[in-house]
N, C-alpha and C positions, 0 to 999 in steps of 0.2 A: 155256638155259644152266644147266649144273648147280653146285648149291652147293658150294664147295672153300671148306674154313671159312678158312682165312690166305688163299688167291689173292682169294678174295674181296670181303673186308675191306680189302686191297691196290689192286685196282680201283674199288674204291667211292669207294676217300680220294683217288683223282687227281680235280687239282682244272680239269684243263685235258691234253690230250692232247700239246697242241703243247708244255707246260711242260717245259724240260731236267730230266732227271731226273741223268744222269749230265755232269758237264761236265770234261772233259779241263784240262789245266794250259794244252795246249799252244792251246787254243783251239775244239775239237771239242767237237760238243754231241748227246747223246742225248737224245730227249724219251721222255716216257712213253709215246707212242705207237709209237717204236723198241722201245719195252722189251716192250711187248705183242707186236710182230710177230715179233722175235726169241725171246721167251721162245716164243711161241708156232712158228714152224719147228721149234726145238728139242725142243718139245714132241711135235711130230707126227713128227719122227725116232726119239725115245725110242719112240713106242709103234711105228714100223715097225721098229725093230729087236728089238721084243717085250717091251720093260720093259711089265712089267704093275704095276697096283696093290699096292702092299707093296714091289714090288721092291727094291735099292739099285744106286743110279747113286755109282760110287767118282771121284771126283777130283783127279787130282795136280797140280797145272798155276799155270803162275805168276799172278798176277793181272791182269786183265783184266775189260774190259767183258761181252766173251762168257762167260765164266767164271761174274760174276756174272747173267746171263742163265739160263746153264745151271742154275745155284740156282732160278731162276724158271721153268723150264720142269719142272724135277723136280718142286716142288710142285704146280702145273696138273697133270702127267701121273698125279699121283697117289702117283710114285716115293717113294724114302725116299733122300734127300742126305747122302754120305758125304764130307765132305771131306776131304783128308789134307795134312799139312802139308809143304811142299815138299822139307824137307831132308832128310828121310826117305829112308836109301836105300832101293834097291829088296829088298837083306838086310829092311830092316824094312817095309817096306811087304807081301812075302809073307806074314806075320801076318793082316795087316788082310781082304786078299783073300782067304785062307784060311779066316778067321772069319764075316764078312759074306758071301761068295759071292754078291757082284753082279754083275748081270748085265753092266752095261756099266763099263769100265774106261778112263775119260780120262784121259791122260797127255802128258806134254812131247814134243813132237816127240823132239829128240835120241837119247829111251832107247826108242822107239819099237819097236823088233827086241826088243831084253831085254824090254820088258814086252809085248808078243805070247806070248813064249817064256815066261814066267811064267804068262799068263792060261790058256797050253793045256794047260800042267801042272797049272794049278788048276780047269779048271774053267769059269772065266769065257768066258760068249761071245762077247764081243765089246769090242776095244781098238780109241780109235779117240783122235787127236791135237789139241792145241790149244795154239797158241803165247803169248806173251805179246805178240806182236801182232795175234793173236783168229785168224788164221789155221791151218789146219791140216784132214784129215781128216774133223770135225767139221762146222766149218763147210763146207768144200766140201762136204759130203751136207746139211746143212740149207739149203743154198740151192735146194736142188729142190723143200723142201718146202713148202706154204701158210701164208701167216702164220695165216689163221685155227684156230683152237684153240679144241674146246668141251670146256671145262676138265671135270678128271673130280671127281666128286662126293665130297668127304672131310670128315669129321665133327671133331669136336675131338678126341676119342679116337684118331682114325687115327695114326702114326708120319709124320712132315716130315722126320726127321733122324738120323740117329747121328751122336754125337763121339766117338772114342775118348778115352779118359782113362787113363792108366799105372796100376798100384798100387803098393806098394814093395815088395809080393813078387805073385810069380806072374804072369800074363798082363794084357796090355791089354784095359779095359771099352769098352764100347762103351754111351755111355748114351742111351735112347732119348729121343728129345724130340717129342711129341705137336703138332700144330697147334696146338693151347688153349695149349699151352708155351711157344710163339714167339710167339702172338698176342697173348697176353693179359700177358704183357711187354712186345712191343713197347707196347702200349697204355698200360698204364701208365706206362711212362716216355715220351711220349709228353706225356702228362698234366703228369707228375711234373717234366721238366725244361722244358715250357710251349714243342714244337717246335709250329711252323706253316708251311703252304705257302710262308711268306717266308722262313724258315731255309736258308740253305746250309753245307752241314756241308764241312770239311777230311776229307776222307776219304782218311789216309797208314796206315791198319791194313791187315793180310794179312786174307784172306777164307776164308781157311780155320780161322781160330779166331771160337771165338762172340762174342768182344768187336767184330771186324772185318764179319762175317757180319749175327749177328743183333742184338746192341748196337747200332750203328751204321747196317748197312744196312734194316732191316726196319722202326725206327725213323724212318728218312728216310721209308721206303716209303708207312707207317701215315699220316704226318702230308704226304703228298703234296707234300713238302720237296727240296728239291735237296743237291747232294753236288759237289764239286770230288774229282773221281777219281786219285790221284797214283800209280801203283803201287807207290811204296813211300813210308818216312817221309826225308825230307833237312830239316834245319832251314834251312837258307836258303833253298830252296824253298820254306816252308810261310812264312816270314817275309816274302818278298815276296809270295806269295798274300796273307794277311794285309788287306794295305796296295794291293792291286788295287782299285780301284774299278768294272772293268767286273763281277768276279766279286761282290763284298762278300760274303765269307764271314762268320758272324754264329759259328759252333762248330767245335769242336775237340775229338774223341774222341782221346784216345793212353795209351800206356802212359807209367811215371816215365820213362823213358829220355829220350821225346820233350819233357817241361820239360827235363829237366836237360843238353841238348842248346840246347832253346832259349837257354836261360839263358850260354851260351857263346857269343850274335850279341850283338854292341858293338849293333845294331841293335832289339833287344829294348825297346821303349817302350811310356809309355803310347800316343802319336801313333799307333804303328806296329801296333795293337791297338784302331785306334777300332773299327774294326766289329764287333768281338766283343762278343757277350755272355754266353758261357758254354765254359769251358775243365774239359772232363771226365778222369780219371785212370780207370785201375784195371788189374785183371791181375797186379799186383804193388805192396808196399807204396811210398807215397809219402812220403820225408822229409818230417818235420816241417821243416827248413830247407829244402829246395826249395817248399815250400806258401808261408814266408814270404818266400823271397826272389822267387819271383814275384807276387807280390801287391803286394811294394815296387817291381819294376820298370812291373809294367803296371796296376797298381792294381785288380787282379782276381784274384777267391780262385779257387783252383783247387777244381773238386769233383768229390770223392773220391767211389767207390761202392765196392761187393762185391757178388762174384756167382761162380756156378764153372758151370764147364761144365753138370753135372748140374740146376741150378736158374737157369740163366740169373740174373737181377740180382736181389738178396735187400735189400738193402740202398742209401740211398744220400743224403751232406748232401744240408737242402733245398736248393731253390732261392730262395727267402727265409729269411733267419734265419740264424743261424751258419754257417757252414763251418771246421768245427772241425777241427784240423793232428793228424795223428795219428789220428783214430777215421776210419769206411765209412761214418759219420751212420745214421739210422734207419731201421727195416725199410719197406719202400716200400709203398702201399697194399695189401692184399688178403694181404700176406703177415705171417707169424707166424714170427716166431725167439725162440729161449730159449736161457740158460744153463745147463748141467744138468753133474751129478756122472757122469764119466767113466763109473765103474761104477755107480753105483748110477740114473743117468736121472734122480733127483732134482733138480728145479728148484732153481737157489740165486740167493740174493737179488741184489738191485744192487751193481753193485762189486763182486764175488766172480768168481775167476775159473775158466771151468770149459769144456766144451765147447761149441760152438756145435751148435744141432737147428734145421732150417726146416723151414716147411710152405707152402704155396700151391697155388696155380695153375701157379706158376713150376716149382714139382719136377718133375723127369722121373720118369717110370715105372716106373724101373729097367735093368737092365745087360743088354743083347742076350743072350740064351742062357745067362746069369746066376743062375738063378732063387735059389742059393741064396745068394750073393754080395748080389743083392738084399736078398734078408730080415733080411741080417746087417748091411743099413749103415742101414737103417729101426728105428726106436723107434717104438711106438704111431701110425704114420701120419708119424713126423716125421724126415727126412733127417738122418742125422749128420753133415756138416760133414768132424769129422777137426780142425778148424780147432778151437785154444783161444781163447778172447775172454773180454770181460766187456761188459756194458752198464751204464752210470752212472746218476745219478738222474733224470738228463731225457732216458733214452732211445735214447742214441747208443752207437751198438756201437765197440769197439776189438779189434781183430784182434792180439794177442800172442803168436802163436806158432802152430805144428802139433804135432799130436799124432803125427805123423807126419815122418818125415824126407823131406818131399819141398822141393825149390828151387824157387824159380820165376824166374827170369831173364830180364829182358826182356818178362816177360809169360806165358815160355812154362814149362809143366812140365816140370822133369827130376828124375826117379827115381832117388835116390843106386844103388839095387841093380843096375840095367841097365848103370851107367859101371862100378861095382867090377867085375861080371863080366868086362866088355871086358877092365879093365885087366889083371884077375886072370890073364886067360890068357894075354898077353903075356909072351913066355921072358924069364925072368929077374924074373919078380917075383911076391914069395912071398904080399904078403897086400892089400889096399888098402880106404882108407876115403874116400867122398865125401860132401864138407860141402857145403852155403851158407854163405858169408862175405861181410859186409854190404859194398856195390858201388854209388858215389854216381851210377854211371851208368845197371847194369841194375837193382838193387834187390837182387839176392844174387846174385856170380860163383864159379860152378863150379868148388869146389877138390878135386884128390887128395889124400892124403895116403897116400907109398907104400912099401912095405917089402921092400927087394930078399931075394931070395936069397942066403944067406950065401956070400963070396966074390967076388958078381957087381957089376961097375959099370956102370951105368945110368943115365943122366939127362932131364932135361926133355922135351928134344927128343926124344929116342927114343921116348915115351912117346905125345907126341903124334903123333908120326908113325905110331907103330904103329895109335893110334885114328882117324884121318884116311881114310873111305869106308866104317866098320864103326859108326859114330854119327851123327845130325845134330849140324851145326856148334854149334848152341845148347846141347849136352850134352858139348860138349867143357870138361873143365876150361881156364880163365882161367890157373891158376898150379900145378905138382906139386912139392912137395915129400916127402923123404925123411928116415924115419927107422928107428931098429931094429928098434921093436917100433909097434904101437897100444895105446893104454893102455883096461885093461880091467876089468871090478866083476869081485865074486869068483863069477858067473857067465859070466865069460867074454866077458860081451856088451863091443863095443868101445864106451868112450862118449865116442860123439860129444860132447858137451857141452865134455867138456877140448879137444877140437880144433875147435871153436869158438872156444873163450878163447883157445887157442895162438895162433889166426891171424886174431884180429879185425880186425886194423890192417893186412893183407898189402894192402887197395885200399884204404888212407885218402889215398894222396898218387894216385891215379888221379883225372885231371880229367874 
């Protein structure tokens, strides 16, 4: 058997074959031994339909057992796992395809015709389907094939993964993420958050962003842990998991949405929360008043990290000791983060606020096809962030802002420049600016702010309907409003800042 430095490390930490790796809500159980025979059919489909090492295997498809199998067979096969996030239409998913030129393209049944028709204009060899009930194309060609799989030999250096990541001007990155990338995070937190083969995690994240994927699932993987598989997040589903005693779920990875969600069940107790021992955040900031109001309700602090797509988890409160409301707590073993002077790279002291730089294990390598894009977000070996912060005198990071006008909603990244251009082109409207404004539900909701055409009437709903199949749902602005002008410094540039203050309190009475 050949050494696949993450499949391997993966196989090593199952502690038992027959042990549920994946367990359904509804009562269906996958053991680690399903997950080998599976990942492995799909493994040996991947390479008869010619993915070679390096390759990328693209994936659009809702979440599923298969799905995340298919993660697992890509790595064994050697491929390089592209996941795409669902709401993505197929307008923007031609990018990704275009960019990457992978070989194989898994997609939702439904758009099955349109993305053939796509793949043969790009290039791609081969579309093939997979449902959200694990069925489809896919799987009917993996059932012919043998479970056994002699994994292909890949080093820490080799590539596991691209995520795309937006910028706020120009094209979407594509950041690469090495085996040592995903391994040696997973490991770490692993460590770091004290998981073991008795942990059953709540597992209601999407699988196509790294907090759901590799946060959570690689992590379960690593410490040969169990997972309740939900396809998606519902708080009272997750409330009565909870409090199941055949399952006894022990953690809970989610974005702020999913506290502040919880926090809305009359059912929310301590009683109703005995089996938990550790309730994790991140993806987007988490109120200091949600941190305190669930710690009054279940008598359990919630803990925070930080991590971004290109460095997977940087940061994060222990798990002994404070869990401080408001800061990501401290840089996580083996990794290195500083404060430094925007321009000048200058380190500055505690307390002072300035950019955030990491370095690790955890960093990616840089930006697919990127080379110079790469060099320009690197300092002396140390990732720029983009992120403003400070760290205090005992160590703990506080995330204060971007340096950058990018939102993050729910968890997920939207690019004010991608929504203005939409909107920009819509008849009848002459200029427009997208903010984040503070959202007790998502963490910042998607605001326009827009300036028709002199003469022309236009409002709300036209706006969103004209963006309705040209954006995914999560970059739809929450609320648009109109004005004459956007207010502007005496270069012109519009500042955002005033339209922040204008509309701080537009989601203060949003429950």
């Amino acid at each position: 058997m050949n050494a696949n430095h993450l499949f391997s490390a993966i196989r090593a930490a199952i502690p038992d074959l027959d042990k549920p790796l994946a367990i359904h809500p509804s009562g269906g159980v996958e053991t680690y031994a399903d997950a080998l025979a599976t990942s492995g059919r799909l493994a040996n489909l991947l390479v008869a339909l010619g993915v070679e090492p390096g390759m990328r295997v693209a994936v659009q498809v809702e979440k599923s057992w298969t799905a995340l199998a298919l993660y697992l067979a890509s790595v064994r096969a050697g491929a390089v796992f592209l996941p795409l996030n669902t709401a993505y239409t197929l307008n923007e998913v031609e990018y990704f395809l275009s960019d990457a030129q992978p070989t194989l393209f898994v997609c939702r049944p439904p758009i099955a015709d349109a993305a053939r028709a796509l793949a043969a204009r790009l290039g791609v060899a081969h579309v093939e389907t997979l449902g959200a009930d694990g069925t489809g194309s896919l799987t009917q060609a993996a059932a012919a094939q043998p479970a056994a799989f002699e994994d292909v030999a890949r080093g820490p250096s080799n590539l596991a993964a691209i995520l795309y990541t937006s910028g706020t001007t120009g094209r979407p990155k594509g950041a690469m993420l090495t085996h040592d990338n995903l391994l040696s995070n997973a490991l770490t937190l692993r460590e770091y958050w004290r998981f073991t083969p008795d942990d059953v995690l709540i597992h209601a994240l999407p699988i196509f962003h790294t907090h759901g994927l590799f946060v959570a699932s690689n992590t379960i993987l690593v410490a040969g842990a169990s997972m309740i598989f939900c396809p998606k997040f519902d708080a009272k589903e997750v409330l009565a998991l909870m409090g199941r005693d055949s399952f006894r779920p022990t953690c809970l990875m989610g974005v702020p949405t999913f506290y502040t969600r919880l926090l809305q069940e009359d059912g929310l107790t301590r009683e109703a929360s005995a089996h938990m021992r550790l309730f994790i955040s991140g993806s987007a900031p988490l109120l200091a008043e949600t941190h305190r109001e669930f710690e009054a309700r279940t008598g359990q602090a919630i803990l925070e990290r930080y991590g971004m797509t290109e460095t997977n988890m940087s940061t994060s409160n222990p798990y002994d000791g404070a869990r401080i409301a408001g800061t990501v707590g401290l840089p996580l073993p083996g990794v290195s983060l500083r404060v430094v002077d925007p321009e000048s790279g200058a380190e500055l002291p505690a307390d002072e606020i300035g950019m955030l730089e990491v370095k690790g294990p955890n960093v990616f390598i840089g930006y697919w096809r990127m080379p110079e894009k790469t060099a320009a977000e690197f300092r002396d070996g140390w990732f720029i962030t983009g992120d403003l912060g400070r760290i205090d005198a005992q160590g703990y990071v506080q995330i204060v802002g971007r340096g950058k006008d990018l939102v993050i909603t729910g968890g997920f990244n939207v690019y004010p420049k991608e929504v203005e251009g939409e909107i920009d082109a819509i008849p009848g409207v002459l200029e427009s600016a997208v903010i984040g404004v503070a959202h007790p539900d998502f963490g910042e909701g998607v605001t326009a702010v827009v300036v028709p055409q002199r003469g022309v009437a236009i409002d709300e709903a036209e706006i969103l309907a004209a963006l309705d199949g040209r954006i995914a749902k999560f970059k739809m602005p929450k609320r648009v409003f109109f004005v004459d002008e956007l207010p502007r410094n005496a270069m012109g540039k519009v500042q955002k800042n005033i339209l922040r203050d204008t509309y701080k309190d537009i989601f203060r009475s949003v429950a």
